[in-house]
Backbone as JSON, one array per atom type, in Angstrom:
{
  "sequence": "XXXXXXXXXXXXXXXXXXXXXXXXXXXXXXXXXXXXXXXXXXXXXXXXXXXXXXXXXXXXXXXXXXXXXXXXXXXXXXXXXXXXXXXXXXXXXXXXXXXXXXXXXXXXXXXXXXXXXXXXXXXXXXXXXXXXXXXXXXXXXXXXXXXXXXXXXXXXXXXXXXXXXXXXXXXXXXXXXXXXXXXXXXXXXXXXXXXXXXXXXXXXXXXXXXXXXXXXXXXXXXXXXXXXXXXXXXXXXXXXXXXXXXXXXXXXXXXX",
  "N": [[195.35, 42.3, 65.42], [196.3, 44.45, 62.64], [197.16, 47.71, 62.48], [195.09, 49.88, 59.68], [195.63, 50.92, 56.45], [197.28, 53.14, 54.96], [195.57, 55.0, 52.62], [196.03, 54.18, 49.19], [197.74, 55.54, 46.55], [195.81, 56.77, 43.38], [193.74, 55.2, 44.01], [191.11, 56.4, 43.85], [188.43, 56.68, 41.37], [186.09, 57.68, 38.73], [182.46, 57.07, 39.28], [179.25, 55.65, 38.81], [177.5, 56.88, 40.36], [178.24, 59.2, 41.2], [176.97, 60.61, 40.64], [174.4, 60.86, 41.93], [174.84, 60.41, 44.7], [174.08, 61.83, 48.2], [171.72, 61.4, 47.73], [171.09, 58.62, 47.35], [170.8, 57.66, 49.9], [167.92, 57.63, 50.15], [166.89, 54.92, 49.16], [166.66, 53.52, 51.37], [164.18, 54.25, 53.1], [162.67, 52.85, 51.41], [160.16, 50.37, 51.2], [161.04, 47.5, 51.06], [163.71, 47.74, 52.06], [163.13, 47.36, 54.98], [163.12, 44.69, 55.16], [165.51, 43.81, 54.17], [167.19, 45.33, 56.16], [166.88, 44.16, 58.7], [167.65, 41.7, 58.09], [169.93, 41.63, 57.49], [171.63, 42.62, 59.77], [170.39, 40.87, 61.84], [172.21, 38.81, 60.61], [174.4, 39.22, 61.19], [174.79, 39.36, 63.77], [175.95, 39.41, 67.19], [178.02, 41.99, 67.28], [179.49, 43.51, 69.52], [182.28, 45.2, 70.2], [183.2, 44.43, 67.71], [185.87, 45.0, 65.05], [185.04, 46.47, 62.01], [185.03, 46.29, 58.79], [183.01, 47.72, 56.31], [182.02, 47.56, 53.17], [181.26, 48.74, 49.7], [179.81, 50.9, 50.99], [178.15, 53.43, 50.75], [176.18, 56.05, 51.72], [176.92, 55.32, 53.91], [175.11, 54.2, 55.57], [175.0, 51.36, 57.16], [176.98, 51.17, 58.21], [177.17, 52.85, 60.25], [174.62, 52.0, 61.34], [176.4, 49.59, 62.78], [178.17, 50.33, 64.08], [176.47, 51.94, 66.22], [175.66, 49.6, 67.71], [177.51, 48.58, 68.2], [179.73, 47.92, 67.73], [183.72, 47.96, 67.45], [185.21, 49.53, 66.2], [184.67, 51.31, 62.82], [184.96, 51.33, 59.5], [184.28, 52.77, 56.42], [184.25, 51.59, 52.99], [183.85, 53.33, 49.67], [183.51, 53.32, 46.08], [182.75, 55.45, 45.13], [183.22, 58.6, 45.62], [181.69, 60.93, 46.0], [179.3, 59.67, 46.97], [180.82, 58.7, 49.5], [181.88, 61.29, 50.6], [179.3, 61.85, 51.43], [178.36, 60.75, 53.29], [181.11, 61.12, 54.97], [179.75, 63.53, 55.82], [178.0, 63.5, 57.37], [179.05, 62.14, 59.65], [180.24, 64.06, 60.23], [177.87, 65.48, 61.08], [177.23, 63.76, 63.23], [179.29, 62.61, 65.22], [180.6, 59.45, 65.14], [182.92, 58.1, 65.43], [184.11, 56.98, 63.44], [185.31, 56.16, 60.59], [185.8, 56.64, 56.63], [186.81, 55.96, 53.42], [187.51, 56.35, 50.15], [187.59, 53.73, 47.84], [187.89, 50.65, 45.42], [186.96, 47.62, 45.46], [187.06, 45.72, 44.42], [190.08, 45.5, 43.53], [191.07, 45.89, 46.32], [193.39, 47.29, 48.76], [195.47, 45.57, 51.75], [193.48, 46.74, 54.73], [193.36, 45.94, 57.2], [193.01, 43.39, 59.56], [190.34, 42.34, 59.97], [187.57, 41.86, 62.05], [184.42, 41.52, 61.54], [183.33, 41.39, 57.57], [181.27, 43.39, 55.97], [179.59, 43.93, 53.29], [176.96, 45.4, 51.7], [174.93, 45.22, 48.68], [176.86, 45.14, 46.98], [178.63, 42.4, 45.46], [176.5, 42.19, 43.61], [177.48, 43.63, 41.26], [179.51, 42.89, 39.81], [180.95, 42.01, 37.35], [181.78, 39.8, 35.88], [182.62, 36.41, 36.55], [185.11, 36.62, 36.74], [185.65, 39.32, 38.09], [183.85, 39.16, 40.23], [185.08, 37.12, 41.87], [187.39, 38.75, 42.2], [186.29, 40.66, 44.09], [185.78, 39.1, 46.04], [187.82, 38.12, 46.52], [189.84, 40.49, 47.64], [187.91, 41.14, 49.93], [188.82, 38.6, 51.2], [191.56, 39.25, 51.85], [191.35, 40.91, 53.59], [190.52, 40.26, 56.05], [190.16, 38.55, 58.93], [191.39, 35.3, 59.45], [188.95, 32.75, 59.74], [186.38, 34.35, 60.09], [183.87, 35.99, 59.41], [181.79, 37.07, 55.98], [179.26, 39.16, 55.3], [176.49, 40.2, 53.76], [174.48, 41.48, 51.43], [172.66, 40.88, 48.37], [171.66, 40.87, 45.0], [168.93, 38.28, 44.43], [169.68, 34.58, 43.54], [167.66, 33.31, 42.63], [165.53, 34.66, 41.93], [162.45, 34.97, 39.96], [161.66, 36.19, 36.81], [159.63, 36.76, 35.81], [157.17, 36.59, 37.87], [155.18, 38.05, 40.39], [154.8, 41.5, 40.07], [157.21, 43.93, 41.54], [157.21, 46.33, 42.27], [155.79, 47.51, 44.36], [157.54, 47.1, 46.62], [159.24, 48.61, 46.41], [161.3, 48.69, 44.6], [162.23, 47.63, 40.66], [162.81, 45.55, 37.79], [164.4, 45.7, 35.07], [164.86, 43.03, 32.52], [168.02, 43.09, 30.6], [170.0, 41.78, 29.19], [171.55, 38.69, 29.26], [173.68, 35.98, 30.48], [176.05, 33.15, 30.69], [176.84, 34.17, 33.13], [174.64, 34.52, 34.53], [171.86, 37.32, 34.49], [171.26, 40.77, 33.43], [170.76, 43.47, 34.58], [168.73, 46.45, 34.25], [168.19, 48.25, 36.95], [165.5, 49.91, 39.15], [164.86, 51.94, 41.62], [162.82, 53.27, 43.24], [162.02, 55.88, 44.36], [162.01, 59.31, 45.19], [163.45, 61.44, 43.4], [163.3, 58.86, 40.96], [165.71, 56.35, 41.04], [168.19, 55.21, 38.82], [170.11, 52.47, 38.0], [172.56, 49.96, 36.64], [172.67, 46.22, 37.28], [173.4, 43.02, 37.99], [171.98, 39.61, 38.23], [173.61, 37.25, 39.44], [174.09, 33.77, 38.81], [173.53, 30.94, 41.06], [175.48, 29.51, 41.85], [177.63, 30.82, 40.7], [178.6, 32.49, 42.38], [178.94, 30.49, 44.72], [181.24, 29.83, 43.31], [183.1, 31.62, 43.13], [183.19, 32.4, 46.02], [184.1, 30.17, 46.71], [186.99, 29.9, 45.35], [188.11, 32.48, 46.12], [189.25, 31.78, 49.19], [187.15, 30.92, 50.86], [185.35, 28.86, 52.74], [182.57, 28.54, 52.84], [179.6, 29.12, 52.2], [176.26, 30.61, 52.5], [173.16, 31.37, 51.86], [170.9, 32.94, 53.4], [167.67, 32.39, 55.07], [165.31, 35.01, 54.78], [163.01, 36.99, 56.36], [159.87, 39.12, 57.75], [160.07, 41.85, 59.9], [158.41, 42.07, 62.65], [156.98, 44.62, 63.36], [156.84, 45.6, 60.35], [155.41, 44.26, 59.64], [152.91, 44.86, 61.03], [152.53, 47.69, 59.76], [151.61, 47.42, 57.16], [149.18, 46.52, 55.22], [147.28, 44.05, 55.61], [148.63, 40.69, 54.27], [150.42, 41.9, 52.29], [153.09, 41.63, 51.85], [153.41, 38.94, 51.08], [153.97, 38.77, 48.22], [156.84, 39.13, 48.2], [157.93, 37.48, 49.52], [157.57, 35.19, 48.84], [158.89, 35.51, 46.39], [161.28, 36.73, 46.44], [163.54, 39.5, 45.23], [166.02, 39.85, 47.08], [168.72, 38.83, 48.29], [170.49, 37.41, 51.2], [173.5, 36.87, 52.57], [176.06, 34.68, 54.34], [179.34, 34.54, 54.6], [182.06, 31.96, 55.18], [185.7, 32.76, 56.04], [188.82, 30.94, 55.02], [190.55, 28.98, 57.7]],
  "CA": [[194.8, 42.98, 64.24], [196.9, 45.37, 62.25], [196.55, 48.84, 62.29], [194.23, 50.16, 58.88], [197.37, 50.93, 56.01], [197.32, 54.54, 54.71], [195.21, 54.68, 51.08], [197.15, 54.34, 48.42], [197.25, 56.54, 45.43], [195.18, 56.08, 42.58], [192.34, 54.56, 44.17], [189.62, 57.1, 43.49], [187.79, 57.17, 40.11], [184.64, 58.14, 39.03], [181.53, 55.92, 39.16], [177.71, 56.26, 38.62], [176.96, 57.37, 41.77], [178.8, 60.36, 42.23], [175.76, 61.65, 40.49], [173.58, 59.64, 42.82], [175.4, 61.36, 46.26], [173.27, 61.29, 49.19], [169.89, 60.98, 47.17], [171.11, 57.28, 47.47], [170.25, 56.85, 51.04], [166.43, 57.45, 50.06], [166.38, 53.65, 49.12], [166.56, 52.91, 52.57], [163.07, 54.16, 53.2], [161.88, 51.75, 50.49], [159.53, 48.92, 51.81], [162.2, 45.89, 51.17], [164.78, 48.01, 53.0], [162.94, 47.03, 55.98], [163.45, 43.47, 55.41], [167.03, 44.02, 54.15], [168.14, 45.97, 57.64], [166.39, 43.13, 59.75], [168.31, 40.04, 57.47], [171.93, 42.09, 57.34], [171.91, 42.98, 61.21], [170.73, 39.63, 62.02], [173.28, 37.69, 60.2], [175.63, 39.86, 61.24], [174.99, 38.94, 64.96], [176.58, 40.39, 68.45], [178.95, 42.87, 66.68], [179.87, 44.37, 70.65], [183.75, 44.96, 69.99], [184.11, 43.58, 66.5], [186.93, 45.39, 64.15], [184.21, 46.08, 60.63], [185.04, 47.22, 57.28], [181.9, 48.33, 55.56], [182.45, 47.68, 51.95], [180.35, 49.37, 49.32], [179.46, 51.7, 52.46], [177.55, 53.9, 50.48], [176.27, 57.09, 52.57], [177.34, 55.25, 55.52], [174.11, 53.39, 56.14], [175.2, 49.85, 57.87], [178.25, 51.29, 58.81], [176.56, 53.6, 61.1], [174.08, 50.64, 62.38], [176.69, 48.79, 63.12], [178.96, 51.28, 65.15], [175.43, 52.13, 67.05], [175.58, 48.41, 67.62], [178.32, 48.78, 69.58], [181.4, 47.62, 66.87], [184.6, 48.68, 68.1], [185.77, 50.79, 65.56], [184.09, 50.77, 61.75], [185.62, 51.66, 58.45], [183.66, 52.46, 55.32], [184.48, 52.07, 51.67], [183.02, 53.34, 48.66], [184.46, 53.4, 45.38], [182.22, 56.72, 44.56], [183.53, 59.93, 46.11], [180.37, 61.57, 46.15], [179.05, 58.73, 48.22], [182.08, 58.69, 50.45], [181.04, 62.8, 51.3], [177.72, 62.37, 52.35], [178.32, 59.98, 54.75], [181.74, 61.83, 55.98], [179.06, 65.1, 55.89], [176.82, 62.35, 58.5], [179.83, 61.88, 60.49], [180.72, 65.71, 60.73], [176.95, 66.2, 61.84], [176.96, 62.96, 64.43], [180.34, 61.94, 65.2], [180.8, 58.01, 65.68], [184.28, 57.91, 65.09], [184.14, 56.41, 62.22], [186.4, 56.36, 58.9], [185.51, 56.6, 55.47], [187.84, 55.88, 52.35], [187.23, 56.26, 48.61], [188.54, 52.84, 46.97], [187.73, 50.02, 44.77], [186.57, 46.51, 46.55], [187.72, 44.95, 43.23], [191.21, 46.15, 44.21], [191.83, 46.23, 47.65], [194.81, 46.86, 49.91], [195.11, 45.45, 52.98], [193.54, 48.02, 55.09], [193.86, 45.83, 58.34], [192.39, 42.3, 59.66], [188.76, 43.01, 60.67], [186.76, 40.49, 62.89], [183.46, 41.13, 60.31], [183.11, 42.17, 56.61], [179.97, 43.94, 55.19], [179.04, 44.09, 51.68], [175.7, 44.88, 51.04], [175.01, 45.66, 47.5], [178.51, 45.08, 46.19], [178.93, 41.43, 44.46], [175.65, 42.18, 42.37], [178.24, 45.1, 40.17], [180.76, 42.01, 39.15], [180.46, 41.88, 35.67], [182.02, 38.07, 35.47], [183.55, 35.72, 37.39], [186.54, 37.37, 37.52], [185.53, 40.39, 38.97], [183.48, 38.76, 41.76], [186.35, 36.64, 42.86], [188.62, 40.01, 42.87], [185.89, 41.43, 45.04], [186.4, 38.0, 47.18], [189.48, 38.3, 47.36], [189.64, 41.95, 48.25], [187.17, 40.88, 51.15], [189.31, 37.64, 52.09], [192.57, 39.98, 51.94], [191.37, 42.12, 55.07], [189.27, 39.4, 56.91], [191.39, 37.6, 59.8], [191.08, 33.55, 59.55], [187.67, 32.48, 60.26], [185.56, 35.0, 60.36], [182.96, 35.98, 58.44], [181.6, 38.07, 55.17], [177.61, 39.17, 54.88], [176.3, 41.33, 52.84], [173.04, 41.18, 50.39], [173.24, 41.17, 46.94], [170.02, 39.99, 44.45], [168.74, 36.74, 44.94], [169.64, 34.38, 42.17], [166.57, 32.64, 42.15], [164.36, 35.49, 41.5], [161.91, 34.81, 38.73], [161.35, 37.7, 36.6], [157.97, 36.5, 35.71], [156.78, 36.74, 38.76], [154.72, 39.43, 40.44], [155.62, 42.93, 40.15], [157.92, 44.57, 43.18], [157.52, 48.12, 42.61], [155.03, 47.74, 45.63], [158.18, 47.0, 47.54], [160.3, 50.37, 45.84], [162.23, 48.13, 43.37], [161.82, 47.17, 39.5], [163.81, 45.17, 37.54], [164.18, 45.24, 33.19], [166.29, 42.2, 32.38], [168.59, 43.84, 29.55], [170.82, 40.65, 28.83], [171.35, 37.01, 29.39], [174.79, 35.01, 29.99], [176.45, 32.2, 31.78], [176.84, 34.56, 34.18], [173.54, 35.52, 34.99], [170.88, 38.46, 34.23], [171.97, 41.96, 33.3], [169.16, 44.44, 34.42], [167.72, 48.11, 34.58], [166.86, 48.55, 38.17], [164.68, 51.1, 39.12], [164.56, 51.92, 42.96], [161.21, 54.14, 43.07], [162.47, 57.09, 44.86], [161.93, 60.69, 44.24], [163.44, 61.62, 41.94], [163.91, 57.46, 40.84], [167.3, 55.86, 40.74], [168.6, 53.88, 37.59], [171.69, 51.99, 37.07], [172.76, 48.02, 35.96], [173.39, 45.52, 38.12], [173.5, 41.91, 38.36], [171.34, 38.52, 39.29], [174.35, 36.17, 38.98], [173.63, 32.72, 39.24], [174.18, 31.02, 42.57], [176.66, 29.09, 40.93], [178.76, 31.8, 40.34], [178.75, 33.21, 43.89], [179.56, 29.55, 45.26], [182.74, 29.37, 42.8], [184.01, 32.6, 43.42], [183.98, 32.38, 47.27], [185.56, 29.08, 46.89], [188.23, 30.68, 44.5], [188.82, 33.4, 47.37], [189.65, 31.14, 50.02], [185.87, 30.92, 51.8], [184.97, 27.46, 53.08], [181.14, 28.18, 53.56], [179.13, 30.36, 51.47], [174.98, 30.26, 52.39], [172.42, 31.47, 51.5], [170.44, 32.72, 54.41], [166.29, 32.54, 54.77], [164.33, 36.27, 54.91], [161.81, 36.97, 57.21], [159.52, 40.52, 57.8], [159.75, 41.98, 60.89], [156.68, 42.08, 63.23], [156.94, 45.77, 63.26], [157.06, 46.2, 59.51], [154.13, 43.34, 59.27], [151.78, 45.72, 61.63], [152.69, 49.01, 59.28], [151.48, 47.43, 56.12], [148.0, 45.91, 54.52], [147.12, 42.24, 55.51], [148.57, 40.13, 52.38], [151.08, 42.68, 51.86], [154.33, 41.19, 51.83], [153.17, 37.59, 50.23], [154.72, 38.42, 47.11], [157.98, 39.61, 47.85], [158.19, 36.28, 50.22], [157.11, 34.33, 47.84], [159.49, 35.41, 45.3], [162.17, 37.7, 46.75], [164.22, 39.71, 44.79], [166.69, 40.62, 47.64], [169.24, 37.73, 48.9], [171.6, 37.93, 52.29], [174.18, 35.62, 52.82], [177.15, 34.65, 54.78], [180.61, 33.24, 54.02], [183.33, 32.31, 56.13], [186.7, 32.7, 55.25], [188.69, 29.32, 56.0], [191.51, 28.85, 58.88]],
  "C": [[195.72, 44.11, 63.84], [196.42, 46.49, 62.04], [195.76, 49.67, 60.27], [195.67, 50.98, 57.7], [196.24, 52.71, 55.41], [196.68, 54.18, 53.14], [195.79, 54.93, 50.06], [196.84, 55.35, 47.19], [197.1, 55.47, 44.09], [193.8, 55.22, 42.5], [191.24, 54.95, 44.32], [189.25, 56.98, 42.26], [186.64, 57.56, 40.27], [183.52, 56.97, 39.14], [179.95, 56.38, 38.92], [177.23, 56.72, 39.46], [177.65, 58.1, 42.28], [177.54, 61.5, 41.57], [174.42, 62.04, 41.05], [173.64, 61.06, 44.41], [174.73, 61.18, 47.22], [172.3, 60.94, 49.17], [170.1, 59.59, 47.49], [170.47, 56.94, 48.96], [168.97, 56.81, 51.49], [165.59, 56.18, 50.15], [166.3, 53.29, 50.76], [164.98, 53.23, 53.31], [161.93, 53.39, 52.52], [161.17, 50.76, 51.31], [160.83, 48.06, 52.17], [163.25, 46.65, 51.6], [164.4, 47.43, 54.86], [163.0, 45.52, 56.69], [164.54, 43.23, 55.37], [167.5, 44.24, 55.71], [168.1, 44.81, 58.42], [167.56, 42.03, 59.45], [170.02, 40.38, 57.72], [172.21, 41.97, 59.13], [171.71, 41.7, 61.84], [171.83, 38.69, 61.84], [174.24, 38.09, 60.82], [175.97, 39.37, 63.27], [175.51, 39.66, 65.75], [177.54, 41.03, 67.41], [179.98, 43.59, 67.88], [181.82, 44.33, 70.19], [184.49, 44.71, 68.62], [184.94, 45.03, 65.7], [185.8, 44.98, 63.04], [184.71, 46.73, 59.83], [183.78, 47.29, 56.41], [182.26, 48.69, 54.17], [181.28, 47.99, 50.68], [178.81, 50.08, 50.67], [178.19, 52.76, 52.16], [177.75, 55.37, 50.94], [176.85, 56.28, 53.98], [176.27, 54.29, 56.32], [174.05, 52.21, 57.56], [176.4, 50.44, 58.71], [177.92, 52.26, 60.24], [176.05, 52.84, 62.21], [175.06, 50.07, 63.27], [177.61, 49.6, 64.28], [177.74, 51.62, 66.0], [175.27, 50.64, 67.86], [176.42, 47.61, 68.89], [179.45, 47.69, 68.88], [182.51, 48.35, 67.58], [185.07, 49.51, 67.57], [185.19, 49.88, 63.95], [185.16, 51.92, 60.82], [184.43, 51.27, 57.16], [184.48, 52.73, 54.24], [183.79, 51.95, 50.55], [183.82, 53.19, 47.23], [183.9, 55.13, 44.54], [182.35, 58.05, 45.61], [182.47, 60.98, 46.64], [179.64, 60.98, 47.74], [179.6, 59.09, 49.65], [181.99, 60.17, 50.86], [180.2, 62.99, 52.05], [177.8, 61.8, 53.47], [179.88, 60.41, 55.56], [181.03, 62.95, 56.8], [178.4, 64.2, 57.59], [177.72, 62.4, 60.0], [180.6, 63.34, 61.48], [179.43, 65.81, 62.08], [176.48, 65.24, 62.85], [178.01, 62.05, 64.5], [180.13, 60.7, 66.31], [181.97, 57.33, 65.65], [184.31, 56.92, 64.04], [184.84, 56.95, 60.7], [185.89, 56.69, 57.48], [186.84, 56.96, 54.38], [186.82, 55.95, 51.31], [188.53, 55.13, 48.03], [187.63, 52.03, 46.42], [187.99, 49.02, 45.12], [187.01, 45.57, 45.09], [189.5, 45.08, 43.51], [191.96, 46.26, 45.42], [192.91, 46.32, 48.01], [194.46, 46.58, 50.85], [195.08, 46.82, 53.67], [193.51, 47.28, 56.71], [193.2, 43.87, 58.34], [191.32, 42.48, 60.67], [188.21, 41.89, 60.89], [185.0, 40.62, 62.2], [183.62, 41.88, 58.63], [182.12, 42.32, 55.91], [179.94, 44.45, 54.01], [177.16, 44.46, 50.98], [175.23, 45.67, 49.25], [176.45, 45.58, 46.96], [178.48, 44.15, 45.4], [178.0, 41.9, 43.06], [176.33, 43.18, 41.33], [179.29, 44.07, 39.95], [180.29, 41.75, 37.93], [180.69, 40.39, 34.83], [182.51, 37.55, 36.56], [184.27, 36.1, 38.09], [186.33, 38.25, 38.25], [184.85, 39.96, 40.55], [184.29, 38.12, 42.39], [187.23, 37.86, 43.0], [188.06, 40.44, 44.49], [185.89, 40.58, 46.09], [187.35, 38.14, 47.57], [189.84, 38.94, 47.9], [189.3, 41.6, 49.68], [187.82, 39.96, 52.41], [190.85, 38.23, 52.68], [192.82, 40.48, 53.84], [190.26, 41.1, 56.33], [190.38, 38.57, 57.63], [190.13, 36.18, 59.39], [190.02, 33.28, 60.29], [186.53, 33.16, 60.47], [185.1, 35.2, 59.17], [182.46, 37.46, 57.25], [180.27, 37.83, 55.01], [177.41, 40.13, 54.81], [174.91, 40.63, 51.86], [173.1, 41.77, 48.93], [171.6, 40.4, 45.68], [170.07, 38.71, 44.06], [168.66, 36.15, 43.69], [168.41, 33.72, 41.61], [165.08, 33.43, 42.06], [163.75, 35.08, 40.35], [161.51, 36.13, 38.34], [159.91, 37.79, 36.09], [156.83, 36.56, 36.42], [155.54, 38.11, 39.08], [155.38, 40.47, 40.38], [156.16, 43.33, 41.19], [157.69, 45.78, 43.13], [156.98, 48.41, 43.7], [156.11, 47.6, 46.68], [159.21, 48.29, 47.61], [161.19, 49.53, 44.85], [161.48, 47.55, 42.09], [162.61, 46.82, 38.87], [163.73, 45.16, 35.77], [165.18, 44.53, 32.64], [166.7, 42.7, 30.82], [169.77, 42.69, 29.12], [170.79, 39.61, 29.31], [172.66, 36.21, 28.88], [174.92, 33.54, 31.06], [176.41, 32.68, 32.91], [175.49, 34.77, 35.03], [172.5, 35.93, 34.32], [171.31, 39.78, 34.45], [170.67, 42.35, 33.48], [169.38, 45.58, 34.54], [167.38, 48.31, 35.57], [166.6, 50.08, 38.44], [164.36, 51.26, 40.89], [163.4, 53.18, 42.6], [161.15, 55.02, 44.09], [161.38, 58.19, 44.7], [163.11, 61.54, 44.29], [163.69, 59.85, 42.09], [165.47, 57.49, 40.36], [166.64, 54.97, 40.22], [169.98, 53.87, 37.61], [171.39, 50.55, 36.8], [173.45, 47.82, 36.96], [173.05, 44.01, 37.88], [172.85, 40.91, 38.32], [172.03, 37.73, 38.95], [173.59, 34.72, 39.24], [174.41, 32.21, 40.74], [175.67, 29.91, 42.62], [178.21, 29.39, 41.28], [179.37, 32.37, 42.06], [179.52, 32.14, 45.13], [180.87, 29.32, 44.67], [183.55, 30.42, 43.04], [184.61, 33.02, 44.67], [184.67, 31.19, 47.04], [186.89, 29.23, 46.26], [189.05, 31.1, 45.22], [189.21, 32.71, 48.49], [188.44, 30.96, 51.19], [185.73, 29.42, 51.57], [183.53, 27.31, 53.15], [180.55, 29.66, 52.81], [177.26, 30.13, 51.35], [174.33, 31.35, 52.64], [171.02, 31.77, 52.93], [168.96, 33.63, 54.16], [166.27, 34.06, 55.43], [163.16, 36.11, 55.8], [161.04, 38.58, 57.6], [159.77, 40.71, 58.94], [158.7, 42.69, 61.21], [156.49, 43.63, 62.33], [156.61, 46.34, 61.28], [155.41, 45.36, 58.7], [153.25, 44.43, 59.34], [151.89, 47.36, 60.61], [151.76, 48.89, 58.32], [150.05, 46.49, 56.06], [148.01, 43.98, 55.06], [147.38, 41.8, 54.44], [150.02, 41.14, 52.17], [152.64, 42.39, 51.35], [154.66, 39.27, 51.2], [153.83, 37.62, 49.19], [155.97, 38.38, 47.07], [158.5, 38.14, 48.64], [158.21, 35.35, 49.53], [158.26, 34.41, 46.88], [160.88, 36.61, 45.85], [163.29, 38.15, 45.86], [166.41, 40.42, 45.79], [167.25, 38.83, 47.95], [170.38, 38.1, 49.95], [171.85, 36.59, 52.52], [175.6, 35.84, 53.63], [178.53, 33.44, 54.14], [181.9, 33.44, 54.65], [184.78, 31.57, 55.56], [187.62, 31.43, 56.31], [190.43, 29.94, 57.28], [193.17, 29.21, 58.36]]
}
């Protein structure tokens, strides 16, 4: 594995979420974060030793998990500066030896060859095709031969007709309609609430763009609550979001 390359210049800008900053890692107390953590950490499997890059890293969230996890050394990147603070601030006040960069997953340099790569929330911000294969590519760039990319991104087969989610902390206002997809309004149900636009590509799109990037295997992997999050909540409680999930986690392995 090559050592992690020095960040190049030019690869900070601004983004919507340097206004965001650590308020972002509120969503993680959301209901459907509790099914998220369970589905990412699962997929993600023994981690003991692995080389991770943590891509749209956020505050640091997964990247944290996963170094607790017992990764061998983790690397986050954000492309929002702000972001990329709170979770160095995390690292000041509980050092895990852990990295953090400010760059652009549309963009990448090789920053080494890492034995997993984590995305969660990232593809759903590709605005076409193109951009989600960059962010493939980006991903397949720094990923040694065979190994794998999972990350969660919104599920394309959400119906928006469906029941309401805000009971889970999310809301969605579809604001366009292409080949690509569903352009929406989401609404994480915070305090104060977060708004920005993001995504529900089709699954389509997500299967042509890893195959673009050089991924041999790109699925789609089933949700499940855990016990623990069953016993917290109302009998019935989680029927809808099962039923109709707006959250999707998947893996895709890059080929030989």
């Amino acid at each position: 594995m090559s050592s992690p390359a020095a960040p190049g210049r030019g690869t900070e800008r601004s983004s919507p979420y340097d206004s965001i900053g650590g308020h972002y890692q509120d969503v993680k107390s959301l209901p459907s974060a509790e099914v998220e953590r369970a589905a990412v950490l699962a997929a993600c499997g023994d981690v003991t030793g692995l080389r991770v890059l943590d891509l749209a890293c956020g505050t640091g969230y997964y990247t944290r998990e996963l170094r607790r996890l017992g990764a061998g050394g983790c690397l986050g990147v954000d492309v929002s500066a702000a972001m990329v603070e709170a979770a160095r601030e995390q690292e000041r006040e509980e050092p895990l030896g852990i990295e953090y960069r400010v760059q652009d997953a549309t963009d990448l340099p090789l920053l080494g060859r890492f034995d997993l790569v984590t995305g969660v929330w990232l593809l759903n911000y590709a605005a076409d095709p193109t951009a989600m294969t960059a962010m493939l590519t980006s991903v397949a760039r720094n990923l040694a031969p065979g190994q794998r990319f999972v990350g969660a991104t919104q599920n394309p087969a959400f119906d928006f007709g469906g029941p309401p989610t805000q009971r889970y902390g999310w809301s969605f206002a579809p604001i366009g309609e292409s080949a690509f997809g569903t352009r929406v309004r989401a609404t994480a149900h915070t305090t104060p609430v977060i708004q920005f636009e993001a995504q529900f590509a089709r699954a389509e799109v997500y299967a042509g763009a890893a195959r673009d990037a050089g991924f041999t295997e790109f699925t789609w992997l089933p949700l499940t609550v855990p016990e623990d999050a069953v016993r917290r909540r109302d009998q019935g409680f989680w029927d809808d979001f099962l039923a109709n999930p707006f959250l999707g986690v998947f893996s895709a392995r890059l080929g030989l």
